[in-house]
C-alpha positions in Angstrom: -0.6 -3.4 -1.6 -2.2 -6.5 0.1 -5.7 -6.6 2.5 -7.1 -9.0 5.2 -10.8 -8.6 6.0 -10.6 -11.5 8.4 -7.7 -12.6 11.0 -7.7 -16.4 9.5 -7.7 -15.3 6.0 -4.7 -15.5 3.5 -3.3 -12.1 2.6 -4.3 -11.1 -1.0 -3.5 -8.5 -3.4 -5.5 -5.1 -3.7 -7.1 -4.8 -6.8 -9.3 -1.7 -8.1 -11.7 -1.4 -10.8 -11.5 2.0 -12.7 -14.8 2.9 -15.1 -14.1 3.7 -18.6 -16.1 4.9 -21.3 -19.1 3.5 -22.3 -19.3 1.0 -19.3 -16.3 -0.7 -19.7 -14.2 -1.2 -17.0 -10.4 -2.0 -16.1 -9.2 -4.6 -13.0 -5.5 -3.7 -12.4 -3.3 -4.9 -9.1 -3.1 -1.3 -6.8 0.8 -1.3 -6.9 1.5 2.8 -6.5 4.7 3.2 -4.3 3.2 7.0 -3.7 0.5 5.4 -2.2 0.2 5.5 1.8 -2.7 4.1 3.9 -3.6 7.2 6.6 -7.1 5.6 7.5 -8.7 2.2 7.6 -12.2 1.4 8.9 -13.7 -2.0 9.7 -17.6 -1.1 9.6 -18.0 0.1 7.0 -15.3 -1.6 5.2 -13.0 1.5 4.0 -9.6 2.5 3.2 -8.2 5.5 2.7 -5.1 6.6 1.1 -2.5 9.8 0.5 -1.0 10.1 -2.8 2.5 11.5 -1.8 3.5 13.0 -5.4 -0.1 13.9 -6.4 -1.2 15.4 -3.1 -4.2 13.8 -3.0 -6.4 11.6 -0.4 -8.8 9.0 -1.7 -11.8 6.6 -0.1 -11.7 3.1 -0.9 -14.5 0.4 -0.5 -12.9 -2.5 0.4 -14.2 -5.8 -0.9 -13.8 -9.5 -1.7 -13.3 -9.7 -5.7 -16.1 -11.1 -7.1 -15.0 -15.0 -9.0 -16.5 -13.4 -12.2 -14.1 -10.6 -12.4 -10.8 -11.2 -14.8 -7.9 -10.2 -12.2 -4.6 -9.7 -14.1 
């Protein structure tokens, strides 16, 4: 999946941080082909999405990565 928060900007990859035990956390590229995009929002900044084998909807906050965060 790809994002554009701005009309002049370049595409870029989605990437999501999950939370894992003890604090640490994971950065992986969002690349779920059962993943479909049913909602966006501008202000605020969301996205959300339909899991097509899970059944499932989910919120996003969409973001620039920070330069500090490792990106696969």
């Amino acid at each position: 999946m790809f994002s554009m928060l701005h009309p002049l900007d370049e595409i870029t990859p989605l990437v999501w941080k999950s939370g894992g035990v003890f604090g640490s956390a994971r950065v992986q590229y969002v690349a779920d082909h059962a993943l479909r995009i049913v909602f966006l929002s501008s202000d605020p900044s969301i996205v959300m999405t339909y899991d097509t084998v899970q059944g499932l909807h989910t919120v996003w906050a969409l973001r620039r990565v920070k330069p500090e965060v490792p990106v696969p």
